[in-house]
C-alpha positions as CSV (number, residue, x, y, z in Angstrom):
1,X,0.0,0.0,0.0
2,X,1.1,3.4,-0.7
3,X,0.3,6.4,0.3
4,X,1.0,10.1,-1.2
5,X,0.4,13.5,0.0
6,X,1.4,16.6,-1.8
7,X,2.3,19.7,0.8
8,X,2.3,23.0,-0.8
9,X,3.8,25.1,1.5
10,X,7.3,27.4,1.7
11,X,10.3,26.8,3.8
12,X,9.1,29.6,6.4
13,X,5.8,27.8,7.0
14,X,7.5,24.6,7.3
15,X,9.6,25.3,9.7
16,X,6.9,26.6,11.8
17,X,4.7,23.7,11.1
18,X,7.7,21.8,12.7
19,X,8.5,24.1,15.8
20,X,12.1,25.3,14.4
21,X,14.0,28.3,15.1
22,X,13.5,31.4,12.4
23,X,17.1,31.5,11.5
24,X,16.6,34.4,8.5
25,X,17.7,37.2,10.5
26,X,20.9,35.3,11.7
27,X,21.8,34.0,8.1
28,X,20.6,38.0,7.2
29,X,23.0,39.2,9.8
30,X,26.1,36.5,8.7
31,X,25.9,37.7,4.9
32,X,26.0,41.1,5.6
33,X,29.3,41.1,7.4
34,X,30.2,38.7,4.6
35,X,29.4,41.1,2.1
36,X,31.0,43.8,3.7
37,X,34.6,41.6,4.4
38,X,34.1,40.9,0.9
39,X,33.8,44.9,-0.4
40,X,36.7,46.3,2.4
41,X,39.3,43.7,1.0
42,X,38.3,43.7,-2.8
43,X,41.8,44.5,-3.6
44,X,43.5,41.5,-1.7
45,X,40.0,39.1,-2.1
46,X,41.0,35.8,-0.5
47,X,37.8,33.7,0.1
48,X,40.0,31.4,2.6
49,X,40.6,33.9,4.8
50,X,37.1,35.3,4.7
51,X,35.3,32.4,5.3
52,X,38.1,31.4,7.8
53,X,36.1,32.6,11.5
54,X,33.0,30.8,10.4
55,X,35.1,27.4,10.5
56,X,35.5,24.9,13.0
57,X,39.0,25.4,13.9
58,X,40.4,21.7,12.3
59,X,38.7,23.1,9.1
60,X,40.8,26.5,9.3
61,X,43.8,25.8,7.0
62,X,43.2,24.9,3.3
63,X,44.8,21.3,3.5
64,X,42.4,20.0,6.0
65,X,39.8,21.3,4.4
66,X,40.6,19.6,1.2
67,X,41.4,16.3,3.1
68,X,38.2,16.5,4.8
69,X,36.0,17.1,1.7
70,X,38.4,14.3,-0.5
71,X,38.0,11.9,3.0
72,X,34.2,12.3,2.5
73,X,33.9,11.6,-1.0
74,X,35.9,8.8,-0.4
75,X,33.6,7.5,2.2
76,X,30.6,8.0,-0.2
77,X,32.5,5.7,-2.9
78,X,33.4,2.9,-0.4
79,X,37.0,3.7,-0.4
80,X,39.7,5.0,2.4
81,X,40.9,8.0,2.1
82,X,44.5,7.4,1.2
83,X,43.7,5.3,-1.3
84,X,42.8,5.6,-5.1
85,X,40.0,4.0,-7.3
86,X,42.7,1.3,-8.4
87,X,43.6,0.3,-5.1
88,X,47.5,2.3,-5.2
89,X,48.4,4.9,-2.7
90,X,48.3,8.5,-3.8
């Protein structure tokens, strides 16, 4: 048996529906001072160091971000992270 039901209903209502937090004027607040980082440094624009306080601090430096994102994609393909598609190390 299956059964289907069709919501119509926006993001804004859904989240009341489900008793969440409003976070719009936090995410309003967050790309504002994002926007204005990004317009007092256009000279020297370095999206690392920008988006660098609003990372976990074992995300801060470029390298363990990358390893982080390559050890997840990894995960997702049933592999280890050091190790290539044809089973060699990198």
């Amino acid at each position: 048996m299956k059964i289907k039901i069709d919501l119509e209903a926006t993001p804004q209502e859904l989240r009341t529906f489900f008793g969440l937090p409003d976070v719009e004027p936090l995410q309003r607040e967050l790309m504002d001072q994002i926007r204005e980082r990004m317009l007092s440094g256009m000279e020297g624009f370095d999206p690392a160091t920008l988006m660098k306080p609003f990372l976990p601090p074992h995300l801060q430096s470029m390298e363990a971000l990358q390893k982080s994102f390559w050890d997840a994609f990894s995960a997702g393909m049933g592999q280890q992270g050091g190790k290539k598609a044809g089973g060699g190390e990198e």
